[in-house]
N, C-alpha and C positions, 0 to 999 in steps of 0.2 A: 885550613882545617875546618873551617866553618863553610866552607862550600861542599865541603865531603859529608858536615853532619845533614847539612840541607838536603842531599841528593840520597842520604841512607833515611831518613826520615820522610821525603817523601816516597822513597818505594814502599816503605816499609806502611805506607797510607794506603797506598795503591792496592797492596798485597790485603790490606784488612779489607778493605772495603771490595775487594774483589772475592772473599772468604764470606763475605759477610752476605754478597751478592749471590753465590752458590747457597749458600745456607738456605735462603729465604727463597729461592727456585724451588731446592729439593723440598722444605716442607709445603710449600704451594703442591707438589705434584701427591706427596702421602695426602696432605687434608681433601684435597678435591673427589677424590674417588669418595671418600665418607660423608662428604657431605653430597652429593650427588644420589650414596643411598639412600641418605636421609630423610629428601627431598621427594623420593622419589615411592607413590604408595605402593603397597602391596595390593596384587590384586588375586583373586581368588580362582581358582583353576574348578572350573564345573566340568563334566566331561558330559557330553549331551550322546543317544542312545535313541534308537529307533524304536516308537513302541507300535506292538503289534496286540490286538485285543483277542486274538486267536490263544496267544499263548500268553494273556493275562490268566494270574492265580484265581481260582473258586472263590466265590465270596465264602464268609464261614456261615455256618451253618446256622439258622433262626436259634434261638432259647427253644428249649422243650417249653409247651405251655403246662402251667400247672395243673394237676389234678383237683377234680373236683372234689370239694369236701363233702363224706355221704351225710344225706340229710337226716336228724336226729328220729327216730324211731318214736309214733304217736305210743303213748301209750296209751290201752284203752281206758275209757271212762271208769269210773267204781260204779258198780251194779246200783240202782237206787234202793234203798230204803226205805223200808213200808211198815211202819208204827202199825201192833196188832193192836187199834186200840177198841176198845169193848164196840156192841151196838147202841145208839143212844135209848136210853128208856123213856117213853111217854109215860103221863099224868093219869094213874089208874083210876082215876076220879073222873074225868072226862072219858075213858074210854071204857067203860064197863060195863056199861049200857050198854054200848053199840056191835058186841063180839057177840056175837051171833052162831052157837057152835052147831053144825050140820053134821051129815050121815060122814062115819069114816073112808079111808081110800087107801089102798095099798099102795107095799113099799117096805124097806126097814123098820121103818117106824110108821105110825099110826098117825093120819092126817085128817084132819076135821074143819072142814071148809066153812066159813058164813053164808049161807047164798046171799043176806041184803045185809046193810049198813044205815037201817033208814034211819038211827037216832043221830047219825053225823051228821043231816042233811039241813043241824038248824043254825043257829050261829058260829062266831068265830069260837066261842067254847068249844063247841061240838062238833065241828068240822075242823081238824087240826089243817088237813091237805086243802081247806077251801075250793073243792071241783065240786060240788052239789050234786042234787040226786042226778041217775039215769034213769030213761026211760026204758033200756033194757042192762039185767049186768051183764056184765064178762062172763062166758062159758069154758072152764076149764078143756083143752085140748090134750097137754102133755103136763103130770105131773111127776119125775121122778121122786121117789123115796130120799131121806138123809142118808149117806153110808154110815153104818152103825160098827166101830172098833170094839175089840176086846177091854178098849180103856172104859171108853161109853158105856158097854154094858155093865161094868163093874160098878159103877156109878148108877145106874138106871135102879128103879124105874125111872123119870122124870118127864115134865113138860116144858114146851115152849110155847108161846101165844105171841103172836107175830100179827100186824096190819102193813099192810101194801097196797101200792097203787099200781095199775093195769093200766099202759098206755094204750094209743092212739090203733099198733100196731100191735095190741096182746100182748108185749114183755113186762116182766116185773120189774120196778121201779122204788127205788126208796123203802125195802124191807128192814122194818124196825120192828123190834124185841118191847112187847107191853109189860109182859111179865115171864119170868121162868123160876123155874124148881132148881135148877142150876148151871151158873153161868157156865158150865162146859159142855151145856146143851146149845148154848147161843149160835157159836159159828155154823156147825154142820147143818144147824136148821136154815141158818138164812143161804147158809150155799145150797141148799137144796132149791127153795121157793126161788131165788134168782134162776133157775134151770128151766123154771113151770113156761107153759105155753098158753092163752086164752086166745078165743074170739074176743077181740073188744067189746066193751058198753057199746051203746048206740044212746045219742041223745037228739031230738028232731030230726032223726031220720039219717044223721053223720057218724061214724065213729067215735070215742069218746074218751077220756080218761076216766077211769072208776075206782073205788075204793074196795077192797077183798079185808077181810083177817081171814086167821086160821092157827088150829091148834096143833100142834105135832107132839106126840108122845113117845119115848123111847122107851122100850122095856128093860130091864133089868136080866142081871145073868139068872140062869136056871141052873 
């Protein structure tokens, strides 16, 4: 009996270890395929492509460049500004002497020339403009008249008494108001003598600056 359990006991070792043997085959053959994928990297599949620059696409098209912004419109300057301010009045004390009223001259209004000025010709008192005497004066060439308004003559009669200098070149220069009847005679008189023409003074044989007054009268309505 104990030779029959020997002989059933060892096949029956035989038989395990031979199961056990298959066993460990077959999972050898499943795990190697997955570890083999494991092991093994991926690699990336590029497909490569003949390029030809004939039938490359357009580039695209630039940006529009921007418009220019329009530039802001000058606006023009403001007209200047010109203060009516009066004519300055001289020192009837220093000049009353020296208005020297001559023959009248036509025109709207009635014009009365000095021909000389010789009480200007002494100090700084008496000479406001300081040019001293000439050896000849200024000769009137062109005097027009004041224009005389319907406003003017409503006001009229009146006078104006005016002193001025005659340059180098016969134009009148620095017309100022001595005395008047009334200041709305002032402007149109001194617009007037600024229009006048002379020969100049002569002093040693040169041209000269010289001193003129003159009286201008407006008349009154009728």
């Amino acid at each position: 009996m104990e030779a029959i359990g020997r002989i059933l006991l060892g096949g029956f070792q035989r038989i395990a270890a031979l199961a056990l043997a298959l066993a460990f085959t077959l999972g050898l053959f499943l795990v190697l395929p997955l570890i083999q994928s494991l092991a093994k990297s991926p690699t990336d599949m590029v497909q490569l492509s003949e390029w030809d620059p004939n039938n490359a696409p357009p580039p695209p098209p630039p940006p529009p460049e921007p418009e220019p912004e329009p530039e802001p419109e000058e606006e023009p300057p403001p007209p200047p500004e010109f203060d009516e301010a009066p004519p300055p009045m001289l020192d009837l004390a220093a000049m009353s002497s020296a208005l020297d009223i001559g023959a009248g001259l036509g025109g709207y209004g009635s014009i009365a020339m000095g021909a000389r000025l010789d009480a200007l010709s002494g100090g700084d008192a008496d000479d406001p403009f300081g040019l001293g005497a000439l050896d000849q004066e200024p000769r009137a060439t062109h005097q027009p008249g004041p224009s005389l308004t319907a406003k003017l003559r409503k006001r009229g009669p009146g006078q104006v008494r005016l002193i001025f200098i005659v340059d180098e070149r016969g134009r009148v220069e620095s017309p100022t108001v001595v005395s008047s009847s009334d200041p709305i005679f002032d402007r149109p008189a001194i617009d007037a003598v600024k229009k006048w023409k002379f020969e100049p003074g002569m002093r040693g044989g040169a041209p000269a600056q010289g001193r003129q007054s003159v009286t201008i009268s407006f008349p009154g309505e009728k």
